[in-house]
VOROBA-263788 format. One record per atom (N, C-alpha, C, CB): residue number from 0; atom name; x, y, z. Coordinates in nm, 4 decimals. Glycine has a CB too. Layout:
% residues N
@seq = NUM	atom = CA	c1 = X	c2 = Y	c3 = Z;
...
***
This chain:
% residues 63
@seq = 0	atom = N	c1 = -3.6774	c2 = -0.5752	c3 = -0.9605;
@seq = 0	atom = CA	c1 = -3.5963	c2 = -0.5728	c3 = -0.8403;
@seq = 0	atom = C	c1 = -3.6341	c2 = -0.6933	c3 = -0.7528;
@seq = 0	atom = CB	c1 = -3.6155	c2 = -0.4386	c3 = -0.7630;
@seq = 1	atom = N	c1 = -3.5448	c2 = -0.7817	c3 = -0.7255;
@seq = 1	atom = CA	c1 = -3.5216	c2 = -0.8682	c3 = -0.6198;
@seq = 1	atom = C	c1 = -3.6116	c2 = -0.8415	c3 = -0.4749;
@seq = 1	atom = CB	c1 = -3.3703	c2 = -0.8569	c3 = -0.5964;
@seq = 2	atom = N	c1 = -3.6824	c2 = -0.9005	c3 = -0.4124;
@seq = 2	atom = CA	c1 = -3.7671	c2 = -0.9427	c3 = -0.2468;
@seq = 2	atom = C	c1 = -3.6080	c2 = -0.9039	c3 = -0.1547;
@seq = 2	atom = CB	c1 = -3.8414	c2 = -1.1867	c3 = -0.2225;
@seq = 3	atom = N	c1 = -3.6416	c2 = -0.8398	c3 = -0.0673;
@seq = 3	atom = CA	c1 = -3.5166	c2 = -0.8601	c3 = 0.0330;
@seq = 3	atom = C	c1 = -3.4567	c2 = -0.9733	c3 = 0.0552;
@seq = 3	atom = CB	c1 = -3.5415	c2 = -0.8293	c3 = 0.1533;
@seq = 4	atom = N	c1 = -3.5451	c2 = -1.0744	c3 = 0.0886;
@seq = 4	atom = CA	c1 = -3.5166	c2 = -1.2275	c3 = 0.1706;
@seq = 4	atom = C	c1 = -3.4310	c2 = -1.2597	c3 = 0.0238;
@seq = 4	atom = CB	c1 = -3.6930	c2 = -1.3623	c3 = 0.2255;
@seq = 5	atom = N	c1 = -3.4728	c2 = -1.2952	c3 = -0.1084;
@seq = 5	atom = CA	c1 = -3.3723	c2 = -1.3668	c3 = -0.2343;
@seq = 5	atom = C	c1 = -3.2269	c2 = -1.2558	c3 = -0.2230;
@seq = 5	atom = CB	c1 = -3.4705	c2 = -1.3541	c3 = -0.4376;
@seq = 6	atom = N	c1 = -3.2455	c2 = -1.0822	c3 = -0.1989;
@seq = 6	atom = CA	c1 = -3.1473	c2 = -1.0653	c3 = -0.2239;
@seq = 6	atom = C	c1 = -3.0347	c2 = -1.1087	c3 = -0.0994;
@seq = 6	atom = CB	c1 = -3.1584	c2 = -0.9447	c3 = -0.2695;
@seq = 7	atom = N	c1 = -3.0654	c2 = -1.1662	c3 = 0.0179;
@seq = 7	atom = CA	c1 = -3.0078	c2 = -1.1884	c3 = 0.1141;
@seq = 7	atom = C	c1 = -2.9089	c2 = -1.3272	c3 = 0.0934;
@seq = 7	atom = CB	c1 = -3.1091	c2 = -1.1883	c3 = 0.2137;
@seq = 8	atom = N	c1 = -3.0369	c2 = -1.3612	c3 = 0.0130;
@seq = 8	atom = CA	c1 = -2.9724	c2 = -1.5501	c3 = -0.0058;
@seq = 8	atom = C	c1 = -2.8683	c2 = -1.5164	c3 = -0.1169;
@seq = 8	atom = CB	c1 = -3.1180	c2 = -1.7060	c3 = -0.0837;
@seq = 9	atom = N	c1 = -2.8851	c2 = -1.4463	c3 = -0.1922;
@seq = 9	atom = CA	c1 = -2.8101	c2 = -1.4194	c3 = -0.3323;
@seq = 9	atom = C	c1 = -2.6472	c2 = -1.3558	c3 = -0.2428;
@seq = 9	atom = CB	c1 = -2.9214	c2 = -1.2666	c3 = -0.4626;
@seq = 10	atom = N	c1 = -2.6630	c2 = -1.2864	c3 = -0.1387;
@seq = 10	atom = CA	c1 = -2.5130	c2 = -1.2491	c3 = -0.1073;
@seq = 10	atom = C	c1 = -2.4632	c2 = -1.3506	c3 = -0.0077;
@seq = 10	atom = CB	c1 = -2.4950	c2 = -1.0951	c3 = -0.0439;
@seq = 11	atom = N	c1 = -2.5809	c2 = -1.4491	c3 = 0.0267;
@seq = 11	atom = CA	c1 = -2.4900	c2 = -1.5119	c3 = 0.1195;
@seq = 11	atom = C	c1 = -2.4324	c2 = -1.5793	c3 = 0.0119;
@seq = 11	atom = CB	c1 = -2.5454	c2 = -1.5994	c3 = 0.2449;
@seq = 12	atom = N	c1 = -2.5118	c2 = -1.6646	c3 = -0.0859;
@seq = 12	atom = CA	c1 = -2.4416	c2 = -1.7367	c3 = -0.1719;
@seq = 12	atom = C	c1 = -2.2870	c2 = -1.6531	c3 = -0.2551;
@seq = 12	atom = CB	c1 = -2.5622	c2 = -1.7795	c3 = -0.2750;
@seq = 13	atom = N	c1 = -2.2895	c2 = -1.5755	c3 = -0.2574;
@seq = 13	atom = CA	c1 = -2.1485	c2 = -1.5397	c3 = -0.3390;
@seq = 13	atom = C	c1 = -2.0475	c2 = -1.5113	c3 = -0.2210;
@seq = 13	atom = CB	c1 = -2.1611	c2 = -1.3896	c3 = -0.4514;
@seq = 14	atom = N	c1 = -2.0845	c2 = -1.4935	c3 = -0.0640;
@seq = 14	atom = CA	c1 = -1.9689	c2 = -1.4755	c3 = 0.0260;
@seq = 14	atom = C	c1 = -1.9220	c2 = -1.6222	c3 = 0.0135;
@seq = 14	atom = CB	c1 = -2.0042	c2 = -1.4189	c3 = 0.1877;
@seq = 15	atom = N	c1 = -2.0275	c2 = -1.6767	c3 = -0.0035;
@seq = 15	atom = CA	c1 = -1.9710	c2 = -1.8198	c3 = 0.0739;
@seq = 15	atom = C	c1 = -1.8476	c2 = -1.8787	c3 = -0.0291;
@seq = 15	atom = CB	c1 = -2.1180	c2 = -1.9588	c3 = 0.0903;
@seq = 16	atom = N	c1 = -1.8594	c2 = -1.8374	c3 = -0.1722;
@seq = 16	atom = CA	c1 = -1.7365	c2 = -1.8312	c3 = -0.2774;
@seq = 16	atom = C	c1 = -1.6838	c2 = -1.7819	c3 = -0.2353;
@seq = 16	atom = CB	c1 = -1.7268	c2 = -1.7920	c3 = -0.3933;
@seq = 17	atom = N	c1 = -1.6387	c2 = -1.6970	c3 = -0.1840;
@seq = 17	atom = CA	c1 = -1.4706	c2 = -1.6060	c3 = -0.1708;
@seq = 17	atom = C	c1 = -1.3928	c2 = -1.7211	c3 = -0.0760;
@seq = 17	atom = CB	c1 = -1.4765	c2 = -1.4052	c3 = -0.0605;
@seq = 18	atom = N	c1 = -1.2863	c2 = -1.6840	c3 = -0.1089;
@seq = 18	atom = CA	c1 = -1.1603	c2 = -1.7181	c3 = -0.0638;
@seq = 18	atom = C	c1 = -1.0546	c2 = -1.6683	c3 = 0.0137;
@seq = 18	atom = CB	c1 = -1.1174	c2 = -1.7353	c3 = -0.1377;
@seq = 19	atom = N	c1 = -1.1000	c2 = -1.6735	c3 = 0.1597;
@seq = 19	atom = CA	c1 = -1.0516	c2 = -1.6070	c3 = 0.2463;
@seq = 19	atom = C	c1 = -0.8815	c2 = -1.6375	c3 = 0.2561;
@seq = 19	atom = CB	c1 = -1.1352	c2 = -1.6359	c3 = 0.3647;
@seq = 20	atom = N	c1 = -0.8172	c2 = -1.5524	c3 = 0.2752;
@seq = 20	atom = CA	c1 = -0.6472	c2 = -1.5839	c3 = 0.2743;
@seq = 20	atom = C	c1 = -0.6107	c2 = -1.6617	c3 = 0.3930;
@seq = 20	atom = CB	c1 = -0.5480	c2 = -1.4419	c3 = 0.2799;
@seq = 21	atom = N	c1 = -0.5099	c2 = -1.7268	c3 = 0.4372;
@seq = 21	atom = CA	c1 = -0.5115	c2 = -1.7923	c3 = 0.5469;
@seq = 21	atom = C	c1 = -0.4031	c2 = -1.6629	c3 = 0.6336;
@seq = 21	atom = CB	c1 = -0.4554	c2 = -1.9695	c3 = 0.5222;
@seq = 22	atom = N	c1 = -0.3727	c2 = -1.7379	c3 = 0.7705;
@seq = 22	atom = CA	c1 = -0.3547	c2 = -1.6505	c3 = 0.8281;
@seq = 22	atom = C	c1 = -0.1903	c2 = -1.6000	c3 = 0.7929;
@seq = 22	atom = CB	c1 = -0.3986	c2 = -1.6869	c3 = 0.9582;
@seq = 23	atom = N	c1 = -0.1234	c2 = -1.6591	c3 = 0.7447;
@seq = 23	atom = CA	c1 = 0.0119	c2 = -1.7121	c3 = 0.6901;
@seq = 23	atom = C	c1 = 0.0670	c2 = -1.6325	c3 = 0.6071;
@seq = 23	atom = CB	c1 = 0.0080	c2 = -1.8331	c3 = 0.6241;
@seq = 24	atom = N	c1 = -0.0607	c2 = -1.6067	c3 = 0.5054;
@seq = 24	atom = CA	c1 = -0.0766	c2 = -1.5428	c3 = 0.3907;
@seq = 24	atom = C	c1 = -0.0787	c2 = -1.3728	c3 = 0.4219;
@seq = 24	atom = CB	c1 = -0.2097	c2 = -1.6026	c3 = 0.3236;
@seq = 25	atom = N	c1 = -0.1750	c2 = -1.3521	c3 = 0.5368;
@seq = 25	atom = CA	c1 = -0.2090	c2 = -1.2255	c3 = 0.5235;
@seq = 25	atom = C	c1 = -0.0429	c2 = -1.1847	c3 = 0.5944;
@seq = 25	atom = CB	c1 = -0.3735	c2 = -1.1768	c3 = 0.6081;
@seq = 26	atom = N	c1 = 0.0092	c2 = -1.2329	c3 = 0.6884;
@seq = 26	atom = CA	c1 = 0.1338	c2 = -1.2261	c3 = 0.7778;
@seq = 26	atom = C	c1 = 0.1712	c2 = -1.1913	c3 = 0.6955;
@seq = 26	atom = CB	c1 = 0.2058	c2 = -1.3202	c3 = 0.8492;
@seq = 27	atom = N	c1 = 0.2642	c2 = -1.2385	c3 = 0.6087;
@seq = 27	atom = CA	c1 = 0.3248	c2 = -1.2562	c3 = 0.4715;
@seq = 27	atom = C	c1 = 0.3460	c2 = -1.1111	c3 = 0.4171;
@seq = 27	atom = CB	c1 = 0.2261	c2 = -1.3470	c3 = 0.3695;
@seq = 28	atom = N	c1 = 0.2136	c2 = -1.1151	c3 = 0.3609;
@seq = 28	atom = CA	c1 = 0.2043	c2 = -0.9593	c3 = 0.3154;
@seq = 28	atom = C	c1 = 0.1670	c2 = -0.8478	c3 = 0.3293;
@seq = 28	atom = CB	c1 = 0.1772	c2 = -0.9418	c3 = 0.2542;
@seq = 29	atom = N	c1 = 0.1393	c2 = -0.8303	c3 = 0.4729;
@seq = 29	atom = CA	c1 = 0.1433	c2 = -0.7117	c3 = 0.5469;
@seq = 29	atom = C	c1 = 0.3082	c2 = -0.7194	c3 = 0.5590;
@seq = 29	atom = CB	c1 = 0.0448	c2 = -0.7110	c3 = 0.6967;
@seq = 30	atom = N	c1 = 0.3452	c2 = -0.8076	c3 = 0.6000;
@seq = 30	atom = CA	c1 = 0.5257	c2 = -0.7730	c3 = 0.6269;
@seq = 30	atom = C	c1 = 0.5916	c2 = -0.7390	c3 = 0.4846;
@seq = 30	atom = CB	c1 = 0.6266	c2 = -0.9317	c3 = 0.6966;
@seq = 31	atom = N	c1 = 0.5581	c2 = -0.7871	c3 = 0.3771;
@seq = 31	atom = CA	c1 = 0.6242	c2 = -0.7572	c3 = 0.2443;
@seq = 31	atom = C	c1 = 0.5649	c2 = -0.5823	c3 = 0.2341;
@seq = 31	atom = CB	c1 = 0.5603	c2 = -0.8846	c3 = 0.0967;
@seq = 32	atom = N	c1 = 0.4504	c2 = -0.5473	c3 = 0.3025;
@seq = 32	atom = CA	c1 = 0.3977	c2 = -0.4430	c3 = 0.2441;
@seq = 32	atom = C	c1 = 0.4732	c2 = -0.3513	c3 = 0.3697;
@seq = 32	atom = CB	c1 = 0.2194	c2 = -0.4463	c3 = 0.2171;
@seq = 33	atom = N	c1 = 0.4978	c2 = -0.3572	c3 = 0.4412;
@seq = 33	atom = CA	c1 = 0.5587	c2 = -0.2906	c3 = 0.5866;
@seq = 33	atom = C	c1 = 0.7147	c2 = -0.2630	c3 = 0.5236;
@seq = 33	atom = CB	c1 = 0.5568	c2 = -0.4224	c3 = 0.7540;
@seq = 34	atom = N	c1 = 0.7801	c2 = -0.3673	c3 = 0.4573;
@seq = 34	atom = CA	c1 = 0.9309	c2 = -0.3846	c3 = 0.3724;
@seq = 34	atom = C	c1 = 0.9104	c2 = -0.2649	c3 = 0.3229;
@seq = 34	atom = CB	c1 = 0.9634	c2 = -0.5128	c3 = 0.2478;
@seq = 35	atom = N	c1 = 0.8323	c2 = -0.2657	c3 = 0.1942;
@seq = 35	atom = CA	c1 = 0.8694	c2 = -0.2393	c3 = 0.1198;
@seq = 35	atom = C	c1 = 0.8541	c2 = -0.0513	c3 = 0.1083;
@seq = 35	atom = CB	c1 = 0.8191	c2 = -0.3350	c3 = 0.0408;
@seq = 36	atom = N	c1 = 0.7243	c2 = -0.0625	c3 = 0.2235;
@seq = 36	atom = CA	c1 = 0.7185	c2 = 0.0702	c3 = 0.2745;
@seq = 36	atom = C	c1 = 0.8194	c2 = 0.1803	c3 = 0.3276;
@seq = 36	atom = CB	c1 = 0.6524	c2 = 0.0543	c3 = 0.3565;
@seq = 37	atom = N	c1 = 0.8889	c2 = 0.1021	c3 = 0.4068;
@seq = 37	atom = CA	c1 = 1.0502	c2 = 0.1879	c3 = 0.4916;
@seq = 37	atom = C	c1 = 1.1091	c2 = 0.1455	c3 = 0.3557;
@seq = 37	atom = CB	c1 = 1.1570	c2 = 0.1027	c3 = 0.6825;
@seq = 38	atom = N	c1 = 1.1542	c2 = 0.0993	c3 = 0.2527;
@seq = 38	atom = CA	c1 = 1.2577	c2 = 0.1028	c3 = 0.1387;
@seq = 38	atom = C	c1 = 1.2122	c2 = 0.2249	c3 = 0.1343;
@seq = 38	atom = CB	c1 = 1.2601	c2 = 0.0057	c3 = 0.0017;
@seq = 39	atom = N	c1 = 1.0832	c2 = 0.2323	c3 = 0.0521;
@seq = 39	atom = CA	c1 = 1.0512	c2 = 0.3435	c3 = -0.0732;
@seq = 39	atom = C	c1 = 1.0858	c2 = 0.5002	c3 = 0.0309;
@seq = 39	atom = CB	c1 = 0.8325	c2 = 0.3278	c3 = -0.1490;
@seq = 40	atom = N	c1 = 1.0774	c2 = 0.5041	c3 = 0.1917;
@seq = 40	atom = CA	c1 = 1.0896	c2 = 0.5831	c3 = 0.2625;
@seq = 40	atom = C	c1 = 1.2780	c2 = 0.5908	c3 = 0.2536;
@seq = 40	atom = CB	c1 = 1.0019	c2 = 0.5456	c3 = 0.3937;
@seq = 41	atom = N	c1 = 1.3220	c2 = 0.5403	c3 = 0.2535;
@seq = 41	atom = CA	c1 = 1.4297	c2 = 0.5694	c3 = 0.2815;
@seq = 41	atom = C	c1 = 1.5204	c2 = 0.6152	c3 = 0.1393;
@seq = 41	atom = CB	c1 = 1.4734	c2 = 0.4571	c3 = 0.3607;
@seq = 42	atom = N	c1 = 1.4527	c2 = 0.5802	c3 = 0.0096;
@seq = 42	atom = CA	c1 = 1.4806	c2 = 0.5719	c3 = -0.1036;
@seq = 42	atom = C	c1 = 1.4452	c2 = 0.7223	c3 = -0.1257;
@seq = 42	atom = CB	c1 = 1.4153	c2 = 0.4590	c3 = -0.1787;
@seq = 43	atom = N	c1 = 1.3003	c2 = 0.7776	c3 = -0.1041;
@seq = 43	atom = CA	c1 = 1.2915	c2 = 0.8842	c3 = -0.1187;
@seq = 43	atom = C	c1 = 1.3517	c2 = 0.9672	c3 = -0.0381;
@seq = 43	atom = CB	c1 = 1.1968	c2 = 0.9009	c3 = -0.1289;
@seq = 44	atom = N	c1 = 1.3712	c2 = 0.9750	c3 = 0.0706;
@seq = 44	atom = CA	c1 = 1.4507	c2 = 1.0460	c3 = 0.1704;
@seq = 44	atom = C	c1 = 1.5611	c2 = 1.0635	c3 = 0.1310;
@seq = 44	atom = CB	c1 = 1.4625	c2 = 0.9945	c3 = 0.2859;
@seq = 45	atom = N	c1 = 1.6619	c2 = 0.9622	c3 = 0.0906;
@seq = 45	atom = CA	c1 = 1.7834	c2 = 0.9740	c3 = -0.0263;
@seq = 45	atom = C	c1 = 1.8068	c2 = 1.0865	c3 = -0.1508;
@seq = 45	atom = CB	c1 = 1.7718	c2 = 0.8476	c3 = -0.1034;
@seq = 46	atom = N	c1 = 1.6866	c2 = 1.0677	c3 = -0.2234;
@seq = 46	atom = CA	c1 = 1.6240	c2 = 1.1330	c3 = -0.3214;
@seq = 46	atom = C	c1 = 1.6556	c2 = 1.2926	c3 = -0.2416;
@seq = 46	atom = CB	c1 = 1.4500	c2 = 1.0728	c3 = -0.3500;
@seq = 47	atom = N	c1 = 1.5411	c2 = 1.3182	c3 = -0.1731;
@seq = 47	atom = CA	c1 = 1.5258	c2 = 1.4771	c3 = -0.1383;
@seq = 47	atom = C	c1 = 1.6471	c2 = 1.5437	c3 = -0.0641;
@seq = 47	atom = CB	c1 = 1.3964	c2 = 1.5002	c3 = -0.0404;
@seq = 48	atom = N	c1 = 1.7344	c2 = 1.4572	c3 = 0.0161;
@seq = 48	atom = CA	c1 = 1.8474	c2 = 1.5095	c3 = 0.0595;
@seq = 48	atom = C	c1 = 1.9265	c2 = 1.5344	c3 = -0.0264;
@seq = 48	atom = CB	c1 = 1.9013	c2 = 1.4492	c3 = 0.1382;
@seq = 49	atom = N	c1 = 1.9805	c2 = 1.4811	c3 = -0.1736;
@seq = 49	atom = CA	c1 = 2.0386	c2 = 1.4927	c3 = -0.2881;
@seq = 49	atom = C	c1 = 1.9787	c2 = 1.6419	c3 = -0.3488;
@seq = 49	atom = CB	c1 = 2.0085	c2 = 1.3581	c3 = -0.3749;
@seq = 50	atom = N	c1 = 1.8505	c2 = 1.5684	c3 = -0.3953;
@seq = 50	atom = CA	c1 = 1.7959	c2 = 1.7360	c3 = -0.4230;
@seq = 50	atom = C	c1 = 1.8550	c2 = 1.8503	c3 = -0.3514;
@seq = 50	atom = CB	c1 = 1.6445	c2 = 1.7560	c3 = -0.3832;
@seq = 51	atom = N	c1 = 1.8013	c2 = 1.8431	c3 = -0.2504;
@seq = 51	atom = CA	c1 = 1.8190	c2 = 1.9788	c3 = -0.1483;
@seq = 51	atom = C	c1 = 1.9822	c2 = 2.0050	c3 = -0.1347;
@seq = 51	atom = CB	c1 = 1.7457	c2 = 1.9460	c3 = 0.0285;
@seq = 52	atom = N	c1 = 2.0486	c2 = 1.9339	c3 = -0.1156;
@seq = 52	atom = CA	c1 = 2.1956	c2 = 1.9594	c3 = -0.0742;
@seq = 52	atom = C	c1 = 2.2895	c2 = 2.0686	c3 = -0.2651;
@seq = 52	atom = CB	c1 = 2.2831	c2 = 1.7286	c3 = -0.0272;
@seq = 53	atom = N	c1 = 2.2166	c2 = 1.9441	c3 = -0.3658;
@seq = 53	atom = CA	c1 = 2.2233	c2 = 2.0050	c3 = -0.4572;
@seq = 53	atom = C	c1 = 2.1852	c2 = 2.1804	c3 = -0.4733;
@seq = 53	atom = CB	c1 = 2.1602	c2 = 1.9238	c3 = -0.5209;
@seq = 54	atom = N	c1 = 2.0931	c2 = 2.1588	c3 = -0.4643;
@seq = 54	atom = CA	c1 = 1.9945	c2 = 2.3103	c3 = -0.4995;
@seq = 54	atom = C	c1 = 2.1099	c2 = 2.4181	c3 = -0.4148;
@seq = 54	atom = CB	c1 = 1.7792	c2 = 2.3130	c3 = -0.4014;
@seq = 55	atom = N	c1 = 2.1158	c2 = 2.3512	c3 = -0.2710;
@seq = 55	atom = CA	c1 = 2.2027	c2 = 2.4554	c3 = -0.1832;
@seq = 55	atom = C	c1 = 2.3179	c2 = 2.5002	c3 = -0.2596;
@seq = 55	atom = CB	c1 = 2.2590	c2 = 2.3927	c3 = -0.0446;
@seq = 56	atom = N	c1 = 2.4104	c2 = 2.3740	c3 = -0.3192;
@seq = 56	atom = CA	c1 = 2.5609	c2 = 2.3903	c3 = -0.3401;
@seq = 56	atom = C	c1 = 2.5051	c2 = 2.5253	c3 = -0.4869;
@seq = 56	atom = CB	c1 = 2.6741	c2 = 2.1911	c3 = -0.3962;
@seq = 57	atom = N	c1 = 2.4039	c2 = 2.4892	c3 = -0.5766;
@seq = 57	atom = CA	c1 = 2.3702	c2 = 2.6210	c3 = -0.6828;
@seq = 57	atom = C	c1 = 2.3622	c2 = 2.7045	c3 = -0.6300;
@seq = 57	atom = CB	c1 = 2.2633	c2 = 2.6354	c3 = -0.7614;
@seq = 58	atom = N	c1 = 2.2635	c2 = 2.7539	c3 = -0.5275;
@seq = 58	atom = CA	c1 = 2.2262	c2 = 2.8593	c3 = -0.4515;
@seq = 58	atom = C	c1 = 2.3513	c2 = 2.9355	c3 = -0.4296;
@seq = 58	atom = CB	c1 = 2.1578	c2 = 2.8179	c3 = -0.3268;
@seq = 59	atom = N	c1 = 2.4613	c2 = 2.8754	c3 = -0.3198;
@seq = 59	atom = CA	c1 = 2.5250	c2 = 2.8952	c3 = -0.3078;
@seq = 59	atom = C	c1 = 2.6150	c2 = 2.9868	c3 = -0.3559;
@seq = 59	atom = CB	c1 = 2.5245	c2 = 2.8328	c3 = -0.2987;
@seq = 60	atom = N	c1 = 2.6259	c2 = 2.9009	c3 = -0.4895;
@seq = 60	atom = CA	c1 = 2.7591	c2 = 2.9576	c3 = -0.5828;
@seq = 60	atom = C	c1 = 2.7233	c2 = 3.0319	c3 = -0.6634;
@seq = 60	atom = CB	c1 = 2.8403	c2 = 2.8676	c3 = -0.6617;
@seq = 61	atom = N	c1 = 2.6148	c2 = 3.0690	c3 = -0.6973;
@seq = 61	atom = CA	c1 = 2.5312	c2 = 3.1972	c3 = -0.7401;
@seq = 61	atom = C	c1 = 2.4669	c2 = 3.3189	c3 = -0.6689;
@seq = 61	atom = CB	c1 = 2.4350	c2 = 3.1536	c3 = -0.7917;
@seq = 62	atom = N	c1 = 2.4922	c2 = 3.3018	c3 = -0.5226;
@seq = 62	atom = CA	c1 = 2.4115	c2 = 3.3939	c3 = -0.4279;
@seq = 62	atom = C	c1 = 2.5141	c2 = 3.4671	c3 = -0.3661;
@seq = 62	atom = CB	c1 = 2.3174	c2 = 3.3209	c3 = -0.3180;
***
């Protein structure tokens, strides 16, 4: 097992590799991810009102 102090140097050295996104980037795709979020909401919401309206019109005509 690694001294504290080497394992310290050992993580600074691999932060200092990463590749931080710019700010442009992250904008970007928080908004693609915000999109695509209200689609899949409104897609499913589509979905369950179909369902449900369905199920009723069976219910219905069997009850």
């Amino acid at each position: 097992m690694a001294n504290p102090l080497q394992f310290i140097q050992q993580v600074r050295s691999e932060v200092s590799k990463v590749v931080w996104p710019t700010r442009r980037e992250v904008l970007l795709t928080t908004t693609m991810v915000v999109i695509m979020a209200a689609v899949l909401a409104v897609f499913f919401g589509l979905v369950d009102l179909g369902i449900r309206s369905g199920l009723q019109g069976i219910l219905t005509m069997f009850g």
